[in-house]
BASEKE-89042 format. One record per residue: residue number from 1; residue in one letter; chain; x, y, z of N, C-alpha, C, O in turn. Coordinates in pm, 1 decimal, decimal comma. Layout:
// BASEKE-89042
FIMI:num:residu:chaine:n_px:n_py:n_pz:ca_px:ca_py:ca_pz:c_px:c_py:c_pz:o_px:o_py:o_pz
FIMI:NUM:A:A:X:Y:Z:X:Y:Z:X:Y:Z:X:Y:Z .
...
// end
This chain:
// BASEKE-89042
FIMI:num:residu:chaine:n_px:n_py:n_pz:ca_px:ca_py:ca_pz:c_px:c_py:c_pz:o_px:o_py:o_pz
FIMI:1:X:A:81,9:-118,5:0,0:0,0:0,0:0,0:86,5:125,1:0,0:69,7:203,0:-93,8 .
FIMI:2:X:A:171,9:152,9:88,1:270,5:237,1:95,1:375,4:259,0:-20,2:449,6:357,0:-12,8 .
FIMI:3:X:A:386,8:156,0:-146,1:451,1:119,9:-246,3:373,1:220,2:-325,8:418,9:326,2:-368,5 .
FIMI:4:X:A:248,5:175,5:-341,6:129,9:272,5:-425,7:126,6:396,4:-411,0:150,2:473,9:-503,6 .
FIMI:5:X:A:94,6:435,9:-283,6:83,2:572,6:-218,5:216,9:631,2:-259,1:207,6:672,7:-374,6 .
FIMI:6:X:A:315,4:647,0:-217,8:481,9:699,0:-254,7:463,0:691,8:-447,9:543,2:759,1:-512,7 .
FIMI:7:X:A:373,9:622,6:-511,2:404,0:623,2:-689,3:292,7:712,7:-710,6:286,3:766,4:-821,2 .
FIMI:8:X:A:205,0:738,3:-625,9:76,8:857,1:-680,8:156,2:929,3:-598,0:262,3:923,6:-660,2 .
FIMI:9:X:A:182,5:1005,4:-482,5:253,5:1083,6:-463,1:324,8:1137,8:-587,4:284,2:1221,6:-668,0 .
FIMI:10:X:A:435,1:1073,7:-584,3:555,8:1142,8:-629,2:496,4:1158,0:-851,2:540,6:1221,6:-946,8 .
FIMI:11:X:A:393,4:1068,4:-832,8:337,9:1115,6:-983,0:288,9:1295,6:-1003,0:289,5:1388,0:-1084,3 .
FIMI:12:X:A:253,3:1262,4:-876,7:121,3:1400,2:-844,9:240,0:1556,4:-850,0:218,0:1669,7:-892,9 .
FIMI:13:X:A:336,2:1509,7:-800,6:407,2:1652,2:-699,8:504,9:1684,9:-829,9:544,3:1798,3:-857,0 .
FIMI:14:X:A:537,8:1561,7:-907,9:611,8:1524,9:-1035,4:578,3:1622,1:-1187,5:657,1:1660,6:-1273,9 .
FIMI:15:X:A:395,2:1644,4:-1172,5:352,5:1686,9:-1263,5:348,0:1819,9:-1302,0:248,1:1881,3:-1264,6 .
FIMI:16:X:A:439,3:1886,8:-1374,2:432,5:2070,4:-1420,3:300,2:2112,6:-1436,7:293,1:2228,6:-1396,1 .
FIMI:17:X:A:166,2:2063,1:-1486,9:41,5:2101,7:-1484,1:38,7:2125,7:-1386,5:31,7:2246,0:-1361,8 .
FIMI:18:X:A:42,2:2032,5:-1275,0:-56,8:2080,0:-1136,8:30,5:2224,6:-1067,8:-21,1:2330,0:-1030,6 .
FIMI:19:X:A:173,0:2187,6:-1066,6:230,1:2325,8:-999,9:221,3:2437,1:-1067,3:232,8:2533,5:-991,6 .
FIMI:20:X:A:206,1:2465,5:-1174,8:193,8:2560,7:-1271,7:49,4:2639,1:-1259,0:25,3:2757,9:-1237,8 .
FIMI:21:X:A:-38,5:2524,0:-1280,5:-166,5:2598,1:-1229,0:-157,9:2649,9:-1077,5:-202,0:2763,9:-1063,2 .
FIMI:22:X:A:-111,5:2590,2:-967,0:-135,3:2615,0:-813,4:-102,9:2744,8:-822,8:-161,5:2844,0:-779,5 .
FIMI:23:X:A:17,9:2731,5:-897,1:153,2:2855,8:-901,2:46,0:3019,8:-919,0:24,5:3112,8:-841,2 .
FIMI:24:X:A:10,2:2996,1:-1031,3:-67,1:3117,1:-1092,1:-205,3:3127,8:-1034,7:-255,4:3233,1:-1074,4 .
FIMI:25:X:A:-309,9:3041,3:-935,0:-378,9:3070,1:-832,2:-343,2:3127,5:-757,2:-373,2:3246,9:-758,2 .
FIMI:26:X:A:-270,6:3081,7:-665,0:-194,1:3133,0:-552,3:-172,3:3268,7:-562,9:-205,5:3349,1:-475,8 .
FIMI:27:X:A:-109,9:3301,0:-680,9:-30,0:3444,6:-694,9:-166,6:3524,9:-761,4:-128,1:3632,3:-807,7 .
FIMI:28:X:A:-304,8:3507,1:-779,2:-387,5:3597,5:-790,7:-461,4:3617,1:-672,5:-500,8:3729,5:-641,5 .
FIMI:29:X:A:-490,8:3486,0:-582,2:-554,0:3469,7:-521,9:-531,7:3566,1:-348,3:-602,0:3650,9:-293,3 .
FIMI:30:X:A:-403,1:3500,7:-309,9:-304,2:3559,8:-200,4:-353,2:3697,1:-212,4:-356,7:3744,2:-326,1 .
FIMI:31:X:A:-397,9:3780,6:-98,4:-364,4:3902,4:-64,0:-229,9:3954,8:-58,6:-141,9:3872,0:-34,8 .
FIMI:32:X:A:-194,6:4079,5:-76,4:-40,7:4126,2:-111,5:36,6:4165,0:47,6:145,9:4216,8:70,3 .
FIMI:33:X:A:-54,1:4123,4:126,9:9,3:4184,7:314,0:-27,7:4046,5:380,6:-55,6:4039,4:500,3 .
FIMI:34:X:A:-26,1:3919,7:283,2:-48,5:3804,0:384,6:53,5:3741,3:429,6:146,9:3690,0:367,9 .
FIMI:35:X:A:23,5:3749,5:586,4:168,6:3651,4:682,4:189,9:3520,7:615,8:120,0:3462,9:532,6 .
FIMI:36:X:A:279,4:3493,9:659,9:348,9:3371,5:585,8:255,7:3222,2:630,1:255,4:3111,0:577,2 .
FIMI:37:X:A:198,3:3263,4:721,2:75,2:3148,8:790,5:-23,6:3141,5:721,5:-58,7:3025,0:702,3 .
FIMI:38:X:A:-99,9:3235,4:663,5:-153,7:3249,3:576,4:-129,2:3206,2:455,7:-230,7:3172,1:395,1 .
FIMI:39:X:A:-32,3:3195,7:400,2:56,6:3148,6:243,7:13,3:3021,3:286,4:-79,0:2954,9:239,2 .
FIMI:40:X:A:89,9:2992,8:381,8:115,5:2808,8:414,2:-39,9:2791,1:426,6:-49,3:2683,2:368,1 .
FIMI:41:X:A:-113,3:2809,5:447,3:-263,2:2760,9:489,5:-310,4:2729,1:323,9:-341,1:2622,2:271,1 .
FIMI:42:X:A:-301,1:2886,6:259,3:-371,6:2868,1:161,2:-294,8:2771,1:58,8:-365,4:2719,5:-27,9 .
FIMI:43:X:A:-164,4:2742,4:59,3:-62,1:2651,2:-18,9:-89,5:2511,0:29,0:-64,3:2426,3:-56,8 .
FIMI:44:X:A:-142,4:2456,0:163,9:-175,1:2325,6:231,4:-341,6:2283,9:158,8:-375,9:2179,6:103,2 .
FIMI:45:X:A:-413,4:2397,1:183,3:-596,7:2355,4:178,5:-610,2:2282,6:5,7:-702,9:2220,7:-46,5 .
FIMI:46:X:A:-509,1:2312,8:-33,8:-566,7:2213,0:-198,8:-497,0:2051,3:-181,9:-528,0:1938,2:-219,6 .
FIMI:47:X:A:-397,3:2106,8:-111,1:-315,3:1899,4:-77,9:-399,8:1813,9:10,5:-419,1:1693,5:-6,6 .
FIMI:48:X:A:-457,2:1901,0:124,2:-557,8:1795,5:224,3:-690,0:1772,8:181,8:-762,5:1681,5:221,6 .
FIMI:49:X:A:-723,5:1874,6:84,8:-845,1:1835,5:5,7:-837,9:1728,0:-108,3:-928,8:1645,0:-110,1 .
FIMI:50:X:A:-752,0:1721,6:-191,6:-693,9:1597,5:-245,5:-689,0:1492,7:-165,4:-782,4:1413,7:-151,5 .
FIMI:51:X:A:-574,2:1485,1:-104,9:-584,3:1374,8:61,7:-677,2:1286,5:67,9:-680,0:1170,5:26,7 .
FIMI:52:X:A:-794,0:1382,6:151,2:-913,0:1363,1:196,0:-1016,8:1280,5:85,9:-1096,3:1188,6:105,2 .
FIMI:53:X:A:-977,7:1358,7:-42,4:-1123,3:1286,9:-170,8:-1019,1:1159,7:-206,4:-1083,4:1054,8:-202,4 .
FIMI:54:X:A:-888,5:1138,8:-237,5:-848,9:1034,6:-325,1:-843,1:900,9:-201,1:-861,9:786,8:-243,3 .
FIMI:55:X:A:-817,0:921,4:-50,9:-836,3:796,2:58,9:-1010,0:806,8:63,7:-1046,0:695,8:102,9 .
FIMI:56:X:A:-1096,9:868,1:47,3:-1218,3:802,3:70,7:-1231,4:744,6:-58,2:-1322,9:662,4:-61,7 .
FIMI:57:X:A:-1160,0:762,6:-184,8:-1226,5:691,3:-318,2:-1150,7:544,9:-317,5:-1211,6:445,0:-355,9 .
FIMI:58:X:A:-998,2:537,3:-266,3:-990,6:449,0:-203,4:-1036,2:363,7:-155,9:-1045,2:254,0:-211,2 .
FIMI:59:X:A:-1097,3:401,0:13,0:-1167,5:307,5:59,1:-1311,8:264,6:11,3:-1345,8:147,4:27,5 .
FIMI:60:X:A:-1392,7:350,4:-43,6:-1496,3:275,0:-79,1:-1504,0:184,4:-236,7:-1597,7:113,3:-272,9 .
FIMI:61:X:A:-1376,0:212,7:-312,7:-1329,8:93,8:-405,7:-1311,5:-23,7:-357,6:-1339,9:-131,3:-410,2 .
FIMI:62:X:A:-1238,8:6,9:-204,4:-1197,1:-102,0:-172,2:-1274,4:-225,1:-109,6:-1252,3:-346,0:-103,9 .
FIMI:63:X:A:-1421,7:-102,0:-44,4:-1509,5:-176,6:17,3:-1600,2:-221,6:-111,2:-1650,9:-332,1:-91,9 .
FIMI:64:X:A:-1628,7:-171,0:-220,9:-1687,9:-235,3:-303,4:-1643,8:-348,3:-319,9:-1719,2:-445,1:-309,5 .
FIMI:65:X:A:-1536,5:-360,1:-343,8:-1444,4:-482,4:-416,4:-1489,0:-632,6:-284,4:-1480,6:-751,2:-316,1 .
FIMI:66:X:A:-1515,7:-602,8:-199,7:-1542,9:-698,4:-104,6:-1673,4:-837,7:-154,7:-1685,1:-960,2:-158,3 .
FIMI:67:X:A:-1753,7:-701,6:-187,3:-1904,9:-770,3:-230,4:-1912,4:-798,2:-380,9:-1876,7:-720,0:-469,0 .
FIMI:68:X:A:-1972,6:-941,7:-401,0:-1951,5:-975,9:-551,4:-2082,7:-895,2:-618,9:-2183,4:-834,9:-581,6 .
FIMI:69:X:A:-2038,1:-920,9:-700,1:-2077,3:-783,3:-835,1:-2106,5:-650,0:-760,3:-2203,9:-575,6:-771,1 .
FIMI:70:X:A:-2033,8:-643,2:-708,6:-2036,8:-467,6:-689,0:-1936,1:-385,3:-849,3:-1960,5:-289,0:-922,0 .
FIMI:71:X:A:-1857,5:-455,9:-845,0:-1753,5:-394,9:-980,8:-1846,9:-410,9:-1116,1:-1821,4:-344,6:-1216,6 .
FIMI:72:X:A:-1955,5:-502,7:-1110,9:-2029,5:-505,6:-1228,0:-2137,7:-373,3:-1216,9:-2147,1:-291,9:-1308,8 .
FIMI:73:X:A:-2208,1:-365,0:-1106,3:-2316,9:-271,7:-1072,8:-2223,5:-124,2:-1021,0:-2281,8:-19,2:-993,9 .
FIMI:74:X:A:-2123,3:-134,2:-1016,1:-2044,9:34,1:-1021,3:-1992,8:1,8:-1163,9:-2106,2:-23,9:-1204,5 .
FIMI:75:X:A:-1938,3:-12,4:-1241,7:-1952,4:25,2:-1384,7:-2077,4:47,7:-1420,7:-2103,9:132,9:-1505,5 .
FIMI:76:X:A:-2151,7:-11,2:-1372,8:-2297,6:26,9:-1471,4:-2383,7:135,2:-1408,1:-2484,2:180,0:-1463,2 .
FIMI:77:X:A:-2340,1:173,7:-1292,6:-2389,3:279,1:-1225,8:-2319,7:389,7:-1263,8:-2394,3:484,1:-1289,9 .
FIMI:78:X:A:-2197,9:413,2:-1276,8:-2095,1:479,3:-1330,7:-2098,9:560,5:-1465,0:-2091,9:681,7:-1485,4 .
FIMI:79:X:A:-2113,3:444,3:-1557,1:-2167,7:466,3:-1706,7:-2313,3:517,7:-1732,0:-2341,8:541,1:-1849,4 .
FIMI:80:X:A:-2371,0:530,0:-1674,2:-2495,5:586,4:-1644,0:-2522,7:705,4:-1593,2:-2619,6:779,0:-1611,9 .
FIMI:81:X:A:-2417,6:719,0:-1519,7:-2403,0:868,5:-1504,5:-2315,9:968,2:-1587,2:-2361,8:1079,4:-1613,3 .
FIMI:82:X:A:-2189,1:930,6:-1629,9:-2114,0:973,6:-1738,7:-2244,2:1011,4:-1895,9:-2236,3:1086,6:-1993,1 .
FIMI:83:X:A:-2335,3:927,8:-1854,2:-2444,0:902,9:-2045,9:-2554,4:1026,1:-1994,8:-2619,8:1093,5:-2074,4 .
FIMI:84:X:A:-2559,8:1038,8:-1861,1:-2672,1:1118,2:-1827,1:-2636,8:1252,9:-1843,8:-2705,1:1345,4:-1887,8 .
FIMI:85:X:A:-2468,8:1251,4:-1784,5:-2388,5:1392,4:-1801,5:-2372,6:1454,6:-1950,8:-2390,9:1573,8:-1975,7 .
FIMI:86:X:A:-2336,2:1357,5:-2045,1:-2369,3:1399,4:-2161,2:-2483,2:1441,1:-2243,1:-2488,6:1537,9:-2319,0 .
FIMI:87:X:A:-2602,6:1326,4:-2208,7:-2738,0:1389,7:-2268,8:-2765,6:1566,3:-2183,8:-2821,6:1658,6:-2243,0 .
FIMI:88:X:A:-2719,1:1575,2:-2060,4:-2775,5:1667,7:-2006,1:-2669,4:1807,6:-2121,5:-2711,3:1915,7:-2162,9 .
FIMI:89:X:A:-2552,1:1754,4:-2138,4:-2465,6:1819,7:-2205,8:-2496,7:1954,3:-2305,9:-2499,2:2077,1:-2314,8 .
FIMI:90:X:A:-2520,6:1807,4:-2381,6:-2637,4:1777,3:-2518,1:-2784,1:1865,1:-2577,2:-2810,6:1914,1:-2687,0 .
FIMI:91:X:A:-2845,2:1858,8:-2473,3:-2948,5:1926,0:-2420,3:-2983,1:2086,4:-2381,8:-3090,1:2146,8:-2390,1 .
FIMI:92:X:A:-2868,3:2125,6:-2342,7:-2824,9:2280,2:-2280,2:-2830,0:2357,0:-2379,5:-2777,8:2313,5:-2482,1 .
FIMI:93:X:A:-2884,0:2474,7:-2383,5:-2878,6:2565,3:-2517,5:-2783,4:2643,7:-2481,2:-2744,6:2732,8:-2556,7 .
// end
């Protein structure tokens, strides 16, 4: 598990998209008189929010995976929503 975690890590921190975008948020976003506690807060709240969504998608993959055909009825629950997102797409004037 820790093998995995350390290869999405270091994929994630690895990637010029993601710092590039943070980069140019940050620097509109930041007030121009903010303490350095402030920097660090607002530079932390996008990593623990990541954190937080990619270990719960985690665990409830993982708890799916327990019960048989759950992997059949989450693809098809899945794909059903991806087809709904598009008709709704589709639809929008």
């Amino acid at each position: 598990m820790w093998r995995a975690f350390r290869d999405g890590a270091l994929t994630n921190l690895s990637n010029p998209k993601s710092l590039l975008f943070y980069g140019a948020l940050f620097s509109t976003l930041a007030p121009a008189n903010a303490s350095n506690q402030d920097l660090a807060l607002l530079a932390a709240t996008p990593g623990v929010i990541a954190a937080l969504w990619y270990c719960s998608l985690a665990l409830s993959v993982s708890a799916m995976r327990r019960w048989r055909g759950a992997s059949y009825w989450g693809s098809r629950v899945g794909g059903g929503v991806l087809v709904a997102f598009g008709v709704a797409f589709l639809t929008i004037r």
